[in-house]
Structure formats: C-alpha cells, structure tokens
N, C-alpha and C positions, 0 to 999 in steps of 0.2 A: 662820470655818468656810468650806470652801469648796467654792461650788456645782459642780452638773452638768457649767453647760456651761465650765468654766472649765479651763486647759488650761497643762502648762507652757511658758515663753517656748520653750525649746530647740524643744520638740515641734512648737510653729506655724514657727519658724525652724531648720531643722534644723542650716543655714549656720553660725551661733553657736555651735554644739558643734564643731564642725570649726575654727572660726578661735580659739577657747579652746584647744582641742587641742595647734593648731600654735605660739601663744603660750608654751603652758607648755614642749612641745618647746625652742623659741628659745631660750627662760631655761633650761632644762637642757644648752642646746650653748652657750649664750653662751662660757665658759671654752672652748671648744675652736674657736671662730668667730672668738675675736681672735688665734688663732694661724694666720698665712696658709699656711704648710704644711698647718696640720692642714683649714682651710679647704676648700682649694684639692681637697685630697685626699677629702672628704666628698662636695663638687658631684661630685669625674668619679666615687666609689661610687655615688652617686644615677643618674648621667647612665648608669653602667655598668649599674645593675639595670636601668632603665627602658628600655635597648637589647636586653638580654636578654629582659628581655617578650618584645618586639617582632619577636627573629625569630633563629634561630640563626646566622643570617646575618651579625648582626654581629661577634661576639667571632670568630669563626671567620677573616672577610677582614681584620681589623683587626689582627693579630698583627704586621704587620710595622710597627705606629705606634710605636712605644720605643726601635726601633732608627734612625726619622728623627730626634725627639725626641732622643734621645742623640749621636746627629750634631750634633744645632745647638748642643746648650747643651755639649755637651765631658763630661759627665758622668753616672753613672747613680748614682742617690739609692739604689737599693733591693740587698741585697747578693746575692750569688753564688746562683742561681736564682730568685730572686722574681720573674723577669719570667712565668718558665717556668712558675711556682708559680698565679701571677696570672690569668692565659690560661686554666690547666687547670681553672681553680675557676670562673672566667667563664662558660667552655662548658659546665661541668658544670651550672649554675646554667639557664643558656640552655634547656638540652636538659630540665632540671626543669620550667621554666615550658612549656616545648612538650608537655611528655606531661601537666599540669596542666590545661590547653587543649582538650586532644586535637585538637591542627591535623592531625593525622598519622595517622590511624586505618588507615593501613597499614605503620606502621611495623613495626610486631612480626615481618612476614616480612622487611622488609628486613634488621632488625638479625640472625637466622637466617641469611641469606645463607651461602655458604663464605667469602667472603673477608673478613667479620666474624668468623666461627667459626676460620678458619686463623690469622686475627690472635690470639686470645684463646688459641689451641693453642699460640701461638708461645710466649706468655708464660709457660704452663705450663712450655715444654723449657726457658728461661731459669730459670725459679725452680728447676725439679729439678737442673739442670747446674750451679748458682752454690755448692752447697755443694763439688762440687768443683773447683772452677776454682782454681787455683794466683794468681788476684789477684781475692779473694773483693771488695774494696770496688772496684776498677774494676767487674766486674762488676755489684756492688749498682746504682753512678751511673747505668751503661749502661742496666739494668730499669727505671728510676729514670727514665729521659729517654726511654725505649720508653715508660712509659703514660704520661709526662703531653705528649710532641713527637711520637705515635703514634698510639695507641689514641685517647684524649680527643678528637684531631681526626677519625680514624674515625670515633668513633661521631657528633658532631657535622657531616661530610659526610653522612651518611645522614640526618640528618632535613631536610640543606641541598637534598641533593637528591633527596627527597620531596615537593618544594613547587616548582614551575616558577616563580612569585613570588619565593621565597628563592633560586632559583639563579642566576634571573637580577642578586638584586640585592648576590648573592655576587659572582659575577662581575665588576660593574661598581666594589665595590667595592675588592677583589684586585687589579685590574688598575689603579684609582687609587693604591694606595699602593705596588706592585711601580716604578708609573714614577716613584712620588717620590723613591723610595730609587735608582736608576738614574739619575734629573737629579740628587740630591745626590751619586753618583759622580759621575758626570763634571764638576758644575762643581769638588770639589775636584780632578779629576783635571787639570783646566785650570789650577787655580788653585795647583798643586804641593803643597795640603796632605793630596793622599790617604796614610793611613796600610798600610804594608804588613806584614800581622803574619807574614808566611812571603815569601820567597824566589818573588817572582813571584805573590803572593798577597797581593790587597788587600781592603781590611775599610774600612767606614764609620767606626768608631773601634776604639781599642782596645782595646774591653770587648767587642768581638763574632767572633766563632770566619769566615771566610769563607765556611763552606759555608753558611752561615745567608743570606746575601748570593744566594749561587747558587742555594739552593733556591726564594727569593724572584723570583728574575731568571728561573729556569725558569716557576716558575706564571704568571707576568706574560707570558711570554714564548706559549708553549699556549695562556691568555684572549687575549692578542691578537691571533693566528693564526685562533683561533676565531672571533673577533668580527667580521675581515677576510670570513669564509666564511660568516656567516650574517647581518650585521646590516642591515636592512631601510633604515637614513636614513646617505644617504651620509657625512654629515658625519663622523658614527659611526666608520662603517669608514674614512672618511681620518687621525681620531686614532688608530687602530687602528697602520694602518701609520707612521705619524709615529711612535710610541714603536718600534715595533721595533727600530729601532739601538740604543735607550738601551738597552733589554733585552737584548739580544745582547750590549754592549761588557760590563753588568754579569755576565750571566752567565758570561763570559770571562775577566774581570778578578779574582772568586772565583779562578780557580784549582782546582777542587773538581771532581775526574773523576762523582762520584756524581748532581749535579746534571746535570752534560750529558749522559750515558748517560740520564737518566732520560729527559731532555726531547726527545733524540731519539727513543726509543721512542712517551713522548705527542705529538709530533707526526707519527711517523709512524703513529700509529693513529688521530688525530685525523684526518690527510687522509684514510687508508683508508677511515670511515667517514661520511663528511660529503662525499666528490667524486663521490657517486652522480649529485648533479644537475649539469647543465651549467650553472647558474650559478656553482654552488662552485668550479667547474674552471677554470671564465673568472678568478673572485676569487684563486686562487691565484698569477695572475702575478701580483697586487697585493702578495700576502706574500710572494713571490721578490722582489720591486723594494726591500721594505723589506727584507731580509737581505742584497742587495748593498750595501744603502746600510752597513750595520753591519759591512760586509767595508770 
C-alpha cells in the first residue's frame, strides 16, 4: 500500500522521463541512423527547425548554401525544384514559429503595406490570365516559381525587417554566403573549370540557371555597399570593400541584364538615402576604390 508521502521516481526526477523518451526515440530511428544519407539528412532537419526557432533570418540569407555545396561536390542529390521546394517550406515554417512568439507585434500592418498587397494582386492577374495564355504549363512553372522564389521571400523579409536584431544578422549573413559563391567563381574561373551554360554566361555548375548567380552577386553586392556606409569597426568596413571585386566580377560573369538593372537602382537609392551624413559621403570613396578594383 502506498503512503502519503511517497512519490513516483519520474515525479522527483523529472530528467528520467526525458532521457527514457529520447531512448525510445533512438530505438525507433535506429533503422534510419544506420543509414548515413538518411542520418546525415535528419541532424541538418533538426539543425534546420532549430534555426527557424531562432529567427527568420536564417532560412532567408542562407538560400544561396546549395548552390556552394553543389559546386564542391559536382552534384545535386535532390531532383528538379526541391531546393526551391525546401527554402519555401523553411521560411514558411520560420515565419510560423515568429507569429507563435509574437516577436513581431507590428507585423500585421507591415504585411498590409502596398507592396505586400501589389505582390498578392500580381498573383491574382497571373492566376486569372493563365487559363488563357496560349502555353498554359509555362505559365503554371512561372506562378509556380513567383510564390515560392517571390512571395515566400516577401513575406519572410518583412518579419526580417521588423526586427533591427534579424536585419542585422540577415545581412551579415547574405553577405557571408554571396562572397562564398563569388571566391568559388573566381577560383574556378582561375582554375579553367568554370562552367558556362550560355554564350558569355557562367554558372557555378550545371544544375544552376545564371541569373540565380547574379541575383546573389547583386544582394552581396548592395550589403556590402551598405556595410562600407554604415559600419562602425573598421575592420568591418575593410572586408566590406575587399569582397567588392569578387561581387562585381560575379555579378558580371551571370550574364543576366535583370540582376544588374536591379542592383543599380538599389544602389542608387541606397546612396540616395544613406549620403545624408557626411560620414557616408567621406565612406563612399571607399566603395568607389573597391569598384575600381572589380573594373
């Protein structure tokens, strides 16, 4: 019979139901643990939810890590848009655990904005216009690669930058993996093994389209512009302009009119708004010296 004060082990140790837990977990994955694929691919789902917690900030700057990865090893395991697939489902996940939180408690007017609402309009005229478009399944692809290389990232910049924390560490991000993908051109471009999928247009390998290259090389290219005009430790702003060549040559090297129209616009509204102070002003021959360097 048992007494009053008597109590179960769990209850005094609560530790012991958590590590029984994870035990029985173990022996439920064993069969998919001795498979190093399936392994390998469980830790970065884990490593992937537990970034998503943590801030929209990462699935967001990390999109161009697949296209490094598939540069080194020569090959992409996952078929014809899973990468696109993967990302879209990340940030959407991200931007779940953010409004779960409520990190954001002013979101709701941001996502209202116009150019939230003109985006979602757009998609409307695409869905109404596709039944008659004379190449209904291009069209589908195109709506297809509008909300998940579009919208998804939309609404995910908006809660990136609703958080001065998340923008910043957007930014520092972005701008780490824009220069990895820009030193992996150029050393193959030294090393004669750059791949050229078009006529003056070079690609990381051959599973990747160029402008994906250029739109990469532009945002890298605006964050480190920025960074040159605003960041307070020199050090900072001296890798800033060290990468400018790499980002310029890659930008260039795409081939891809769309990306370089864009990034001179954002750059030139980036100076417009940021050369108010006379420090920014002074900093900008420092981003002229790194764009000679890239000439």
């Amino acid at each position: 019979e048992a007494r009053p004060g008597d109590a179960l082990l769990t209850s005094r140790h609560p530790q012991l139901a958590l590590l029984g837990a994870g035990a029985h977990g173990a022996l439920l994955l064993l069969p998919v643990l001795t498979q190093p694929t399936y392994a390998v691919a469980l830790v970065g789902a884990l490593g992937a939810i537990w970034l998503a917690k943590k801030s929209v900030a990462y699935p967001l700057a990390l999109a161009g890590i697949p296209t490094i990865i598939e540069a080194i090893t020569g090959s992409n395991p996952l078929p014809k848009g899973g990468v696109t697939f993967i990302f879209a489902a990340w940030i959407g996940a991200a931007v779940a655990f953010a409004l779960l939180r409520g990190a954001h408690p002013a979101i709701g007017r941001a996502l209202i904005s116009a150019p939230v609402l003109l985006s979602f309009a757009l998609l409307g005229v695409m869905l109404a216009r596709l039944g008659a478009s004379p190449a209904e399944e291009y069209g589908s692809t195109t709506v297809q690669l509008y909300v998940a290389d579009n919208l998804v990232f939309l609404i995910g910049a908006v809660f990136v930058g609703s958080s001065r924390r998340d923008l910043h560490l957007f930014f520092a991000i972005l701008l780490a993996v824009a220069t990895g993908e820009a030193l992996m051109l150029m050393l193959k471009l030294l090393s004669g093994g750059l791949h050229m999928t078009f006529e003056g247009r070079f690609a990381l390998s051959t599973h990747e389209y160029p402008i994906y290259l250029g739109r990469d090389s532009a945002d890298g290219l605006i964050v480190a512009i920025y960074t040159v005009l605003t960041a307070t430790r020199t050090w900072t702003r001296m890798m800033a302009v060290a990468v400018l060549p790499l980002l310029v040559v890659g930008l260039l090297a795409a081939g891809s009119r769309g990306p370089v129209v864009a990034c001179l616009i954002g750059v030139v509204a980036l100076v417009a708004l940021t050369s108010t102070k006379g420090r920014a002003r002074q900093r900008l021959l420092l981003a002229g010296g790194g764009l000679l360097g890239a000439m």
